[in-house]
LUMROBA-716467 format. One record per residue (C-alpha): z, y, x; residue number from 1; residue in three letters; chain. Coordinates in Angstrom, 3 decimals. Layout:
<pz: Z&py: Y&px: X&num: NUM&residuo: ALA&cadena: A>
...
END
This chain:
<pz: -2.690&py: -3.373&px: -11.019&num: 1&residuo: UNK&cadena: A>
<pz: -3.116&py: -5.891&px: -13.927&num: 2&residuo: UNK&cadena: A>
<pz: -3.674&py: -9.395&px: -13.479&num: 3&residuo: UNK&cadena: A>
<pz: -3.444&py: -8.749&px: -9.443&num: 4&residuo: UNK&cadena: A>
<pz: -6.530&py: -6.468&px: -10.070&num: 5&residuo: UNK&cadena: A>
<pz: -6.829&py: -2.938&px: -8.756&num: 6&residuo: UNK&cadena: A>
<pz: -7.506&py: -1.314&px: -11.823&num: 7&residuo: UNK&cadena: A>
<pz: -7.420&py: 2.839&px: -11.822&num: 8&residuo: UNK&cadena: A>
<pz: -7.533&py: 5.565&px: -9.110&num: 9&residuo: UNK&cadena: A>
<pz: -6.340&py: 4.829&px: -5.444&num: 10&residuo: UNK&cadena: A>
<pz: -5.569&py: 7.729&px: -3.381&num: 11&residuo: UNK&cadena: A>
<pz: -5.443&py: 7.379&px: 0.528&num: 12&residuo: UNK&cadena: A>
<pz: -3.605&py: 10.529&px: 2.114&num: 13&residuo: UNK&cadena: A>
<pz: -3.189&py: 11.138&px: 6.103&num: 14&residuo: UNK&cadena: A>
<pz: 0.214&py: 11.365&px: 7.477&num: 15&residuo: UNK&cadena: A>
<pz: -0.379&py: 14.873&px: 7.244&num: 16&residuo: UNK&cadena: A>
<pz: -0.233&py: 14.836&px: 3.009&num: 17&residuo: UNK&cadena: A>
<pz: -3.914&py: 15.404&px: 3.175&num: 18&residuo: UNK&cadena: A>
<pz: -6.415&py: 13.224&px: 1.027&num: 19&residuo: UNK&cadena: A>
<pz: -8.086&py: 10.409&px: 2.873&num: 20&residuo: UNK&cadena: A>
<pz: -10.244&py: 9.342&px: 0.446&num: 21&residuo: UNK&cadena: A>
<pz: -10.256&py: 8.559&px: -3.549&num: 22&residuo: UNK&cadena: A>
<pz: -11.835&py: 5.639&px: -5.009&num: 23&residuo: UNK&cadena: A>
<pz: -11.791&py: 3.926&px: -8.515&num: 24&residuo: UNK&cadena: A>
<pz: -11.332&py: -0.036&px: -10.007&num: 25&residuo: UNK&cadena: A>
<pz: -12.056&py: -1.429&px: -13.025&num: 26&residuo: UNK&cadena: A>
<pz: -10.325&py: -5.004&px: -12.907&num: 27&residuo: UNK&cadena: A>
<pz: -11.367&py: -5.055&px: -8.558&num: 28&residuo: UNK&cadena: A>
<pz: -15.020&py: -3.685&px: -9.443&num: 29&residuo: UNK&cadena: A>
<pz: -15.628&py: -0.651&px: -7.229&num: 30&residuo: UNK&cadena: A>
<pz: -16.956&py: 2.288&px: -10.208&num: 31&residuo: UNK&cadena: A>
<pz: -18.175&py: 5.951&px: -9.786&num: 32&residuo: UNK&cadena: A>
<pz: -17.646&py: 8.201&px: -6.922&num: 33&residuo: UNK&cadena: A>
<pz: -15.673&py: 7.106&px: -4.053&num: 34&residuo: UNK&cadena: A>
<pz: -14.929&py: 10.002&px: -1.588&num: 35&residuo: UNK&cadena: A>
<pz: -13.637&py: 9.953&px: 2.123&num: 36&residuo: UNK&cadena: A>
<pz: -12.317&py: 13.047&px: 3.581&num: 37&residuo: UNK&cadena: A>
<pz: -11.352&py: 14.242&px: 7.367&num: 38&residuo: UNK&cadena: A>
<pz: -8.419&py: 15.302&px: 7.933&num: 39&residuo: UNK&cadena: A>
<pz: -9.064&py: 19.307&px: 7.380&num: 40&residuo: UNK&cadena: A>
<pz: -10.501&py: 18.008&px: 4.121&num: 41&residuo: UNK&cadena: A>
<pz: -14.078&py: 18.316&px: 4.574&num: 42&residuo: UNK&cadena: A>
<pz: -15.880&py: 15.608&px: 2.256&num: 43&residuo: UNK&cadena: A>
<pz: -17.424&py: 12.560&px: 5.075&num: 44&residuo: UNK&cadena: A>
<pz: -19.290&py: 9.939&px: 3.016&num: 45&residuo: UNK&cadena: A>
<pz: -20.052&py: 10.365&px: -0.804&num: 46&residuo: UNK&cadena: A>
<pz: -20.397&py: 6.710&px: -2.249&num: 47&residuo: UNK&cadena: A>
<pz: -21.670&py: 6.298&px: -5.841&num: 48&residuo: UNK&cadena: A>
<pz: -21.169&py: 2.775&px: -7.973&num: 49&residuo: UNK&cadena: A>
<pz: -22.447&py: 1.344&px: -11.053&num: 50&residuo: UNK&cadena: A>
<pz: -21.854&py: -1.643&px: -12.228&num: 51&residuo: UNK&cadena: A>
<pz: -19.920&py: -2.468&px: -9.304&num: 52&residuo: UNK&cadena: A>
<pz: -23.070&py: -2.244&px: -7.139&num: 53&residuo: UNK&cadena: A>
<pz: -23.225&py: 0.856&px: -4.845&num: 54&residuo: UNK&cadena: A>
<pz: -26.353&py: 2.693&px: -5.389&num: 55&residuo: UNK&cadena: A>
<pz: -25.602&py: 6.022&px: -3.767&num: 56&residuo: UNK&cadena: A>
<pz: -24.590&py: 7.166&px: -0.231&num: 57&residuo: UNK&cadena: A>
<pz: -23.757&py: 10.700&px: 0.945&num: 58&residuo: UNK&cadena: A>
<pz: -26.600&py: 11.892&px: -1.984&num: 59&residuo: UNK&cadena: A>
<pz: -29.145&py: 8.955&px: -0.833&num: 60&residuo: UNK&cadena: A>
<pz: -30.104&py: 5.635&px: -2.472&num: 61&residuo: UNK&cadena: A>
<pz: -29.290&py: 2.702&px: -1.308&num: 62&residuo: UNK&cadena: A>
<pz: -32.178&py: 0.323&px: -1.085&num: 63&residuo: UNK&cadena: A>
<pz: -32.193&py: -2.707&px: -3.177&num: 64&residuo: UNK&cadena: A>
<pz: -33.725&py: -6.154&px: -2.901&num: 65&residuo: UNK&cadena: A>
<pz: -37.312&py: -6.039&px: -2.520&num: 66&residuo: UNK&cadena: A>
<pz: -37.604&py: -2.417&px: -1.988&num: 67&residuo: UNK&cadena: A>
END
């Protein structure tokens, strides 16, 4: 944290020790690939950001206004 920001990796495990999901901030803005997992690891929804607008999901775009 800085400044009460999220600013880095956050990891999200199961009570099992397994990864939940993995997501980055820069200063609270959502950046790159953010990845939720089930529980036997298995990769569920693949969300891509830039600029802190998410343009990616699971390999697809995500439709912007006027599109």
């Amino acid at each position: 944290m800085v400044d009460d920001k999220v600013d880095g990796d956050v990891v999200v495990a199961y009570p099992t020790g397994q990864v939940k999901s993995v997501k980055r901030y820069e200063l609270n803005v959502p950046v790159g690939v953010h990845t939720t997992y089930s529980e036997e690891g298995e990769a569920l929804e693949v969300m891509r950001y830039e600029g802190g607008e998410l343009v990616e999901v699971n390999g697809e775009p995500v439709p912007t206004e006027g599109d």
